[in-house]
RODO-2510 file (C-alpha; in nm, 4 decimals, decimal comma):
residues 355
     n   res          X          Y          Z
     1     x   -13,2716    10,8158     7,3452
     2     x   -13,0173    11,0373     7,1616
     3     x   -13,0345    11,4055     7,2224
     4     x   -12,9158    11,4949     6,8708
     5     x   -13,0580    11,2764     6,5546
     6     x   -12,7600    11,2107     6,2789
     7     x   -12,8365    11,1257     5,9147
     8     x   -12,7087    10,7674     5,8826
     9     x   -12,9852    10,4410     5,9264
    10     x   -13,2261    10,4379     6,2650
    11     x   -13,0744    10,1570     6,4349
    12     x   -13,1622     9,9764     6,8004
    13     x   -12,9224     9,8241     6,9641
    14     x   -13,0861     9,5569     7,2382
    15     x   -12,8799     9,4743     7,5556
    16     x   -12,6662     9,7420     7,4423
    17     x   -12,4797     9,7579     7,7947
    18     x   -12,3263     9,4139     7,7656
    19     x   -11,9510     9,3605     7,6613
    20     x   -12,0580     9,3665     7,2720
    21     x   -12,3724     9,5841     7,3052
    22     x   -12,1300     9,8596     7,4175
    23     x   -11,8977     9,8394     7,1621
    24     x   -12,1715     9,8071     6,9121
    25     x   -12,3168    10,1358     7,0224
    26     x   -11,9544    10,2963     7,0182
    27     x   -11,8696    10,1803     6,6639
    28     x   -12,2271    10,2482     6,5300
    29     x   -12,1777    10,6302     6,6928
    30     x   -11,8414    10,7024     6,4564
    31     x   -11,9784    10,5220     6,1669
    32     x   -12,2516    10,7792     6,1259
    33     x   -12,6288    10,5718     6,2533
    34     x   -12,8639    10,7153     6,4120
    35     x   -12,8609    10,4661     6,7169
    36     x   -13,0457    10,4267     7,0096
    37     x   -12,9963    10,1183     7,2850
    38     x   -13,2838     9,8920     7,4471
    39     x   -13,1953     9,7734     7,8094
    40     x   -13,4412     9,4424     7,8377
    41     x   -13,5678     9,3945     8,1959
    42     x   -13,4872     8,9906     8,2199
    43     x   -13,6199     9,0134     8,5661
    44     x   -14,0026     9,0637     8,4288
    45     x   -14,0076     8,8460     8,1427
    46     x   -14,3611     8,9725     8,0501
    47     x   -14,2425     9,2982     8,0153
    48     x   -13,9722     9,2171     7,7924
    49     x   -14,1695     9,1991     7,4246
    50     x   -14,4019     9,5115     7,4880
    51     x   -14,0407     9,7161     7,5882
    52     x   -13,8449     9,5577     7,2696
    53     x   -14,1475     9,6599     7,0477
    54     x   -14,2167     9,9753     7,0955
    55     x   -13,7968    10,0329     7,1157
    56     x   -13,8300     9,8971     6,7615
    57     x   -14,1122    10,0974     6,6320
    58     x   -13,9628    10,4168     6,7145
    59     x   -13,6960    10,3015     6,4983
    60     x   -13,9012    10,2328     6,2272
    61     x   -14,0914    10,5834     6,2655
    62     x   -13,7767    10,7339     6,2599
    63     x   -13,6766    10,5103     5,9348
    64     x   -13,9848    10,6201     5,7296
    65     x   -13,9823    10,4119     5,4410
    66     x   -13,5621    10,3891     5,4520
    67     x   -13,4176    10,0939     5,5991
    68     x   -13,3288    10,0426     6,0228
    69     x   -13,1380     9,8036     6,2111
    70     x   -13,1968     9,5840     6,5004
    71     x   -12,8833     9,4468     6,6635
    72     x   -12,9678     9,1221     6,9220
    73     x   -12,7017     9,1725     7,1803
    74     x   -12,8701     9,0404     7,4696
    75     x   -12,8382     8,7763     7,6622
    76     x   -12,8834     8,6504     8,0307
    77     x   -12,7238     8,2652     8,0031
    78     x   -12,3907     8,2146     8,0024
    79     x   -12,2088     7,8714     7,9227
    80     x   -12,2871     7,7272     8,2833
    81     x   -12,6660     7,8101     8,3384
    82     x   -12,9420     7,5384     8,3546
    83     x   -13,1312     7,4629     8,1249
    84     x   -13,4520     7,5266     8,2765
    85     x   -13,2957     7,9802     8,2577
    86     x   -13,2184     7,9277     7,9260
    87     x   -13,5710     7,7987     7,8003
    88     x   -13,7130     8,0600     8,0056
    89     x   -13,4621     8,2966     7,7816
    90     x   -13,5545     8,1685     7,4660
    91     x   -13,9309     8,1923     7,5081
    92     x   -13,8699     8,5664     7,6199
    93     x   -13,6577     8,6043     7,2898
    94     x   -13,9152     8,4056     7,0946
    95     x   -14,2598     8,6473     7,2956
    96     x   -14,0302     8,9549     7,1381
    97     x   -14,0376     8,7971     6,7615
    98     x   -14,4108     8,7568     6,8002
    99     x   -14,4728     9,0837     6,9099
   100     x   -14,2557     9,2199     6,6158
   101     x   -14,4204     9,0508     6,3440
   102     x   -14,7713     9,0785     6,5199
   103     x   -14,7432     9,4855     6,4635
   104     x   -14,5612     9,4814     6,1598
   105     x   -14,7846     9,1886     5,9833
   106     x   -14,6958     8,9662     5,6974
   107     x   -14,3977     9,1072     5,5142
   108     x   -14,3683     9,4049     5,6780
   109     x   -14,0342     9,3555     5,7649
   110     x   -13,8241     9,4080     5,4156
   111     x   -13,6851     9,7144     5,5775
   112     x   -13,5328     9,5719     5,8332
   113     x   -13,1212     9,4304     5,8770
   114     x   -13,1642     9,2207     6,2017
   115     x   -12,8110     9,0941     6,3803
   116     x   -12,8451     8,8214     6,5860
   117     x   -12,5947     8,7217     6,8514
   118     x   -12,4685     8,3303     6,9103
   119     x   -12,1951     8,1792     6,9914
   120     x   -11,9641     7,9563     6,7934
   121     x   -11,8131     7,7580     7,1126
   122     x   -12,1456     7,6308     7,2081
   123     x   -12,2949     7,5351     6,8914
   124     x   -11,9968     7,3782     6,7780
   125     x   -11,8671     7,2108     7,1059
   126     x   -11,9510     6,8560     7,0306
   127     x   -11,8862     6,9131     6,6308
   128     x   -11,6077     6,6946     6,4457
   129     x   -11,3234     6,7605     6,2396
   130     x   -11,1900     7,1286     6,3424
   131     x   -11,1709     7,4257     6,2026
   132     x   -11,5399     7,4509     6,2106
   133     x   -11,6700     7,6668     5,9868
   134     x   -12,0301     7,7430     5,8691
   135     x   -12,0576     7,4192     5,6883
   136     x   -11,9770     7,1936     5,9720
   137     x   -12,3208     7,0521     6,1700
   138     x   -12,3339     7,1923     6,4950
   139     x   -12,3727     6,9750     6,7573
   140     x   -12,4051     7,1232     7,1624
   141     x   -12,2724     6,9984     7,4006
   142     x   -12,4903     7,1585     7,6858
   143     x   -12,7756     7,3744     7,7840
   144     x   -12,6302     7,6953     7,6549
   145     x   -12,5417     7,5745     7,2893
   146     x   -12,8394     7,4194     7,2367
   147     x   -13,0355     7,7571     7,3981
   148     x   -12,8696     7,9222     7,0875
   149     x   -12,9440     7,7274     6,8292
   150     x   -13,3255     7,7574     6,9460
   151     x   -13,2804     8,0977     6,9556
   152     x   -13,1543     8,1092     6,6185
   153     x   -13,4330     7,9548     6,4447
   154     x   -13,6825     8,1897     6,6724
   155     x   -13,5224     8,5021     6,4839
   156     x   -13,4859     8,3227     6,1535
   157     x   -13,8883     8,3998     6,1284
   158     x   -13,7879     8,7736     6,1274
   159     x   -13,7143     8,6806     5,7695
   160     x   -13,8830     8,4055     5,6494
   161     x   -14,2234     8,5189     5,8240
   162     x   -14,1748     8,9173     5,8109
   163     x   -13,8999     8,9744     5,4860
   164     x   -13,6253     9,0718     5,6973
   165     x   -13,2382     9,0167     5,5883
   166     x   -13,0742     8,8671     5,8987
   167     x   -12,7627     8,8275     5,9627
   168     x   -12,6842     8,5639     6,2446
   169     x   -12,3326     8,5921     6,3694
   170     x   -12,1632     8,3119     6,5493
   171     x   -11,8984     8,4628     6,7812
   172     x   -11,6071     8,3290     6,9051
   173     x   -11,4398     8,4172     7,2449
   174     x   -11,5364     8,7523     7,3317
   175     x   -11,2872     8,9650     7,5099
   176     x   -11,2179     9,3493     7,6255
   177     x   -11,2562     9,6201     7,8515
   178     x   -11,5131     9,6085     8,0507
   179     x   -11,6561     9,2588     8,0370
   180     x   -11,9227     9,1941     8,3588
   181     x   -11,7014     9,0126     8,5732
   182     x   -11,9783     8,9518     8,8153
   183     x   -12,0802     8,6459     8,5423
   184     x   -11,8092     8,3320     8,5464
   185     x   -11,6611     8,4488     8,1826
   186     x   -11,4468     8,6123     8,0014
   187     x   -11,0967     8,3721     8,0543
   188     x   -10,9116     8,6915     7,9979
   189     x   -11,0940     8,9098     8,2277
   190     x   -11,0714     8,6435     8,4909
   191     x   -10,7085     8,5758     8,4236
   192     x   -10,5942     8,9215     8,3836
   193     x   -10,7906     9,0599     8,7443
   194     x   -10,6110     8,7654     8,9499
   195     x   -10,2885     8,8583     8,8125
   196     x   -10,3806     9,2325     8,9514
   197     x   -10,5580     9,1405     9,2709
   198     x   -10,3762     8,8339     9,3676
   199     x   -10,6869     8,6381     9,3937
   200     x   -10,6154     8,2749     9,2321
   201     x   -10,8756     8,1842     8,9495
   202     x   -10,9986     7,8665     8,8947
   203     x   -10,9583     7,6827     8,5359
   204     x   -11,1391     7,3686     8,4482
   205     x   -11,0198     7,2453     8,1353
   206     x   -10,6596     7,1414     8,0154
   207     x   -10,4139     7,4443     7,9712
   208     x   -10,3064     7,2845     7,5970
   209     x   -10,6805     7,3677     7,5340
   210     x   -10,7404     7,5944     7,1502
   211     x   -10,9399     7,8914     7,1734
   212     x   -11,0237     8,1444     6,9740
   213     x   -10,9823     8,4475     7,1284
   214     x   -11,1730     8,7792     6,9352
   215     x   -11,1300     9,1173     7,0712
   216     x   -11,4671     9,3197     7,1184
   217     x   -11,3859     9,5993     6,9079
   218     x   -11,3065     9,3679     6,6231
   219     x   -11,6313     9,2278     6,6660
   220     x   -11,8282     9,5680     6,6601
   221     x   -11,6481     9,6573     6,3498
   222     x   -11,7892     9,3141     6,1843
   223     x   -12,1177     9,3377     6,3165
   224     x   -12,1382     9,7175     6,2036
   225     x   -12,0150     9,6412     5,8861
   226     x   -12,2493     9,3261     5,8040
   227     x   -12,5422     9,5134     5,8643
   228     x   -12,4313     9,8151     5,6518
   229     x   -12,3132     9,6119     5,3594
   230     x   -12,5489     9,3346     5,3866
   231     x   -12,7860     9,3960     5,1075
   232     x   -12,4855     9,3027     4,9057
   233     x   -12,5409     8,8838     4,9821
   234     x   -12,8560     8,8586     5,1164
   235     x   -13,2517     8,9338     4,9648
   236     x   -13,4797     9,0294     5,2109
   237     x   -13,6446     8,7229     5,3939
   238     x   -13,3135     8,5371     5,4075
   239     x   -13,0787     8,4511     5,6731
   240     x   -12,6773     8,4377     5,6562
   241     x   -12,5029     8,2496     5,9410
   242     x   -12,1576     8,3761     5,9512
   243     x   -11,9186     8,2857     6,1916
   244     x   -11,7603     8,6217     6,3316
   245     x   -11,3680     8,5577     6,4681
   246     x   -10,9871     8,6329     6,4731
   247     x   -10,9425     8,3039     6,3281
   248     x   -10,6124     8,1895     6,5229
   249     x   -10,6425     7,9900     6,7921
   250     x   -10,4081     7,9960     7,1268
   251     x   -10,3872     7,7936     7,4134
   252     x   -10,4590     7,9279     7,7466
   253     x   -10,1278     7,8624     7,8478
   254     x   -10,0175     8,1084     7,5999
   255     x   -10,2633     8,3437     7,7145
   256     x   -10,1648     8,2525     8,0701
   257     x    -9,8129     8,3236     7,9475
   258     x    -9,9053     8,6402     7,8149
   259     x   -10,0949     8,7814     8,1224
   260     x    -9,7700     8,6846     8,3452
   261     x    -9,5703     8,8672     8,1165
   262     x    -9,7676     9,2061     8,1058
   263     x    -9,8184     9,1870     8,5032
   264     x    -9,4613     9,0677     8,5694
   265     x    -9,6111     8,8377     8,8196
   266     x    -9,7038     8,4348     8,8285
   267     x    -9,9857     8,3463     8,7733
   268     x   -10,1985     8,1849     9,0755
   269     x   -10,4539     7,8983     8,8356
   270     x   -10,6201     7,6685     8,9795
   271     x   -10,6384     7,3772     8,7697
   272     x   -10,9490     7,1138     8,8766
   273     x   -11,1803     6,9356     8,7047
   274     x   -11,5502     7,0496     8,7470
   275     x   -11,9329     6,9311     8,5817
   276     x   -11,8913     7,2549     8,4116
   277     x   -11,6057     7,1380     8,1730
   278     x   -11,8355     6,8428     8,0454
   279     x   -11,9176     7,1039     7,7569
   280     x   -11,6230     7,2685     7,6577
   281     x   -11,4057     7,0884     7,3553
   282     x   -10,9935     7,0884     7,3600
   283     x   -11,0044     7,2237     7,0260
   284     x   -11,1919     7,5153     6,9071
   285     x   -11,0288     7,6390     6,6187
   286     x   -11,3001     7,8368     6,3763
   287     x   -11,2350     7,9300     6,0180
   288     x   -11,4999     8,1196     5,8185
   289     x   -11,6055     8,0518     5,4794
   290     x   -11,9233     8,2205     5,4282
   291     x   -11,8718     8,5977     5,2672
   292     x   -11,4858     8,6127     5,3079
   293     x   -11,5128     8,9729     5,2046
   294     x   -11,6141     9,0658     5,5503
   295     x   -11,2915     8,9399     5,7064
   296     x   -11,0738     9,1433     5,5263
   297     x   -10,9501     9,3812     5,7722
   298     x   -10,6405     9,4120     6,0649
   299     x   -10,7170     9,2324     6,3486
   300     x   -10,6220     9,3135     6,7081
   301     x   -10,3109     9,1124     6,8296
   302     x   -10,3951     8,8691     7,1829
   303     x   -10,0877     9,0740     7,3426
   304     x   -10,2661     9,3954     7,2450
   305     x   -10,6079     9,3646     7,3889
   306     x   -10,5141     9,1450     7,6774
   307     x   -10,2384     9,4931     7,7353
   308     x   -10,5934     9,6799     7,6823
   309     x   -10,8007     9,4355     7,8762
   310     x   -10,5415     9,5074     8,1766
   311     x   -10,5358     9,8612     8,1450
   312     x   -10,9153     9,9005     8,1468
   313     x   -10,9223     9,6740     8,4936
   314     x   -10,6289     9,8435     8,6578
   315     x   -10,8005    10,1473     8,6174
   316     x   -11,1217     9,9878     8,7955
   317     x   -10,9539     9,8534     9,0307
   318     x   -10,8018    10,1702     9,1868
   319     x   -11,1745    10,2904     9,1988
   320     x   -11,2844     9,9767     9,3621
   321     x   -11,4546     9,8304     9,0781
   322     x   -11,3381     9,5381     9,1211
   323     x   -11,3556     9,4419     9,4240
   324     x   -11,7444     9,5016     9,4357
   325     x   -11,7256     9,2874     9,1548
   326     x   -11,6238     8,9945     9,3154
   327     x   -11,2153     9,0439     9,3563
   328     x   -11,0006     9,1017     9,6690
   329     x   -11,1397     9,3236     9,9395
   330     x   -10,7517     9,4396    10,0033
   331     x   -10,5740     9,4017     9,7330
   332     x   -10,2345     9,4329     9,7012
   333     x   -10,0862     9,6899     9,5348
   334     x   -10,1487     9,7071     9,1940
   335     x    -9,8381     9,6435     8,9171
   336     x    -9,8745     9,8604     8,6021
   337     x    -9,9097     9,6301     8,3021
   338     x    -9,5886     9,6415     8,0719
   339     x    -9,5860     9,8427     7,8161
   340     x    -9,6318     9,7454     7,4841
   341     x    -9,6161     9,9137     7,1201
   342     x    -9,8668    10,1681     7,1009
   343     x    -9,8678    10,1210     6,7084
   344     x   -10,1186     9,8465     6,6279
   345     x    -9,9563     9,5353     6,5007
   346     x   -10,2138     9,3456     6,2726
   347     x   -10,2220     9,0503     6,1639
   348     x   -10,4769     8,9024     5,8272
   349     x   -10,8367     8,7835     5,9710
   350     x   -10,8950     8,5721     5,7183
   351     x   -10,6378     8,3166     5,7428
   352     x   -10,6251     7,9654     5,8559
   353     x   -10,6623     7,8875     6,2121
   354     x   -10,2836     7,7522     6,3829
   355     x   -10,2825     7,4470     6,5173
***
């Protein structure tokens, strides 16, 4: 809990030390809320609703009769889990919704501005016709996309059952310092600590393949500034899926490219095919069209946060960090990445995906 209460909104971050959780909490902090984080003990799924809900009604004390926020970062799955973890993950998720609206009964919820989460690439993996935006009909691939569509509709009833405003945010490619590299993701991560270690890493999918690649404190900034201004589009008990990106797309052999040229060393890839690439689309270019006022801010340039990315895992890896993590037990010495313009260059968010 915070040692010193601020005057913005009561707000609860949940699974707030993840990648995104942490810079939620970090963004939240300068922009003046009164935020607290929720660690959720996966490992005792009965324990996780009772631990969410009273997180949540200390909030609400705290909010009186003003409005709080609850910001969903949490999340156990990743892209190649089973789908036996992942129902177990949305039943967990779905116990904590019942709990909520259980103690706040019918309605009770019109105070609330609940972020949610998802992720664009698996909802949209098996879609047609990209740029997908928020009109196109998702359609999964595997376990993990369809796990967050369920999950979706679970915290829709925040709204339509309790009066919340929700705002569901489906993310692209999350990247940044300090991404769990004990969990196979984060390309950039991945890419970035083999150029720095030596240690090859292994890619499954073509190297022409379109991401879109959204750095995490561009994604706190959106999620922190949905919430604050979302009264503005949405009533209480409604829901506004948004897709949250940089809305470019590169191919990882740019972003291959662009690692080699920071490190000043080739890259080591291994390209194979694997089961795991039976759910991941060539082309993943995402264009938002829901609330374009949102996207209306600078960007953070691929060379940038990769340069960032780098940094941050240099730095860990001359404490070890990494290699408890899962890199090289000896590495070799480590290159310092190349420099690049301190000045932020920034580029429009709300423009067309390239092809």
């Amino acid at each position: 809990m915070n040692a010193q209460r601020v005057e913005g909104p009561p707000a609860l971050v949940v699974g707030g030390g993840g990648l995104l959780g942490r810079a939620v909490l970090a963004r939240a902090a300068r922009t003046g809320w009164d935020v607290d984080r929720c660690a959720v003990p996966w490992h005792d799924p009965a324990e996780v609703a009772p631990v969410v809900a009273d997180a949540v009604d200390a909030v609400r004390a705290r909010a009186g009769s003003g409005p709080w926020y609850l910001v969903w970062c949490a999340g156990a799955g990743v892209t190649s889990s089973q789908g036996d973890a992942l129902g177990r993950e949305v039943a967990t998720i779905e116990s904590v919704v019942d709990a909520l609206l259980d103690r706040a009964g019918p309605g009770g919820l019109t105070q609330a501005r609940v972020f949610l989460a998802s992720s664009a690439g698996g909802v949209y993996a098996g879609s047609s016709g990209p740029p997908f935006t928020e009109r196109t009909v998702p359609v999964p691939l595997a376990a993990y996309g369809r796990a967050k569509l369920a999950t979706e509709q679970v915290v829709a009833r925040l709204a339509t059952q309790g009066g919340a405003r929700v705002l569901t945010g489906r993310l692209s490619n999350l990247y940044g310092p300090g991404q769990n590299l004990a969990k196979p993701q984060g390309l950039v991560s991945q890419l970035c600590r083999s150029q720095l270690t030596g240690r090859p890493v292994g890619v499954y999918v073509s190297l022409d393949t379109l991401r879109d690649y959204l750095f995490v404190d561009d994604a706190a900034a959106l999620v922190v500034d949905g919430l604050d201004r979302l009264p503005e589009v949405v009533a209480p008990g409604q829901v506004l899926t948004k897709i949250l990106a940089s809305q470019r797309a590169d191919s990882i052999a740019s972003l291959v490219g662009e690692v080699r040229r920071l490190s000043r060393r080739h890259a080591r890839i291994l390209v194979a095919p694997s089961p795991a690439s039976s759910g991941q689309v060539r082309d993943l270019r995402l264009r938002s069209v829901v609330w374009p006022e949102l996207d209306r801010r600078p960007v953070t340039p691929l060379v940038v946060g990769v340069h960032a990315t780098m940094r941050d895992l240099a730095a860990g890896l001359g404490a070890g960090a990494v290699a408890r993590a899962g890199g090289a037990q000896a590495p070799p010495p480590v290159p310092q990445p190349r420099a690049v313009p301190t000045a932020p260059v920034v580029v429009p968010a709300a423009v067309p995906a390239t092809r």
